[in-house]
N, C-alpha and C positions, 0 to 999 in steps of 0.2 A: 504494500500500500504506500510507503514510503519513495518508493520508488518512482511507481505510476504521481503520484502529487511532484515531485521534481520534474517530471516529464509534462507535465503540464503545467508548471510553472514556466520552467523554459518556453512551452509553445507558446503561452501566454504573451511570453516577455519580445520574443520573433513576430507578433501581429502589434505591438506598439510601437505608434504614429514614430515615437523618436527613433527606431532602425531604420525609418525613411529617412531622415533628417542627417543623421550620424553615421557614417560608416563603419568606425572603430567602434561604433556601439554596435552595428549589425554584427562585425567580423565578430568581437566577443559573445553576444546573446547566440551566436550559429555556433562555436565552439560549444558553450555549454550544453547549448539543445543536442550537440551532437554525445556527449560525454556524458548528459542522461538518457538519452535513448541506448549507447552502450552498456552504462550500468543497469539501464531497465530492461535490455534483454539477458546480460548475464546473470541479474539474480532470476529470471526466468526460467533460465536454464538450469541454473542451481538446486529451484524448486523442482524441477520435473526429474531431477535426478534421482536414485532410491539411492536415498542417503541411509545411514541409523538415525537421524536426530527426531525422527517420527516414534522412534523407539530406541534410547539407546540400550536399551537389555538385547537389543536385535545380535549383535555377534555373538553374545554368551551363550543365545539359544542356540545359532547355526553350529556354532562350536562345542557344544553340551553333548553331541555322538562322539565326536573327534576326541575330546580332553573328558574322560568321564570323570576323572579326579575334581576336574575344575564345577562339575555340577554337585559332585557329593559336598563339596566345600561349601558350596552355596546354602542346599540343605543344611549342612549343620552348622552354619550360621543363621539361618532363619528359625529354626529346632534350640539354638542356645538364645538368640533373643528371644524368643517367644518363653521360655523358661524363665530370662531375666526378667521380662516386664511380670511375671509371673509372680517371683519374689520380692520383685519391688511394692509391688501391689499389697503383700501380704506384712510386709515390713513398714508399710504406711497406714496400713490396717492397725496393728499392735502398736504404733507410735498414739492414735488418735485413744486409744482403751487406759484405763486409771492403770497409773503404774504401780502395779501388782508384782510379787514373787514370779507366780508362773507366767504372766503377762511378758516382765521381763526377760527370766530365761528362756519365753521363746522368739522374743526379739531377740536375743543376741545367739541363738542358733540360727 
């Protein structure tokens, strides 16, 4: 979107009365227009490409057959956070409860 609004600035700027008048204003305002039409077909291009940033987990999955080690890894970091938030949860639980004997010792297990 960024792009297309410079390119229509530019076009904008190439039908104003003063590029009649100014040459050095035309020659500049034609460079520009020319240098956002380049830039607005190369992110054009950019977009149409399959890139990862639509998805960057995208290579970890093509390569999750390839490197099976790299997938197990995964798993058991989402199996060890899911445990952490686990005990966090349960250790915020015993912090909010009267501190008590057995309260405490099983906050501090």
């Amino acid at each position: 979107a960024m792009s297309k609004s410079a390119v229509k600035i530019s076009s904008d700027l190439l039908s104003n009365p003063l590029c009649e008048q100014e040459p050095a204003f035309l020659e500049m305002v034609t460079a520009f227009d020319t240098a956002m039409k380049r830039m607005d077909s190369f992110n054009q291009e950019k977009v149409n490409m399959d890139f990862p940033q639509k998805n960057p987990s995208h290579p970890f999955t093509r390569f999750s057959s390839v490197f099976p080690s790299l997938n197990m890894a995964v798993k058991r970091r989402e199996q060890t956070l899911q445990d952490y938030k686990r005990l966090q949860s349960k250790v915020e639980k015993y912090e909010e409860k009267e501190r008590t004997g057995p309260v405490l010792a099983k906050l501090h297990q």
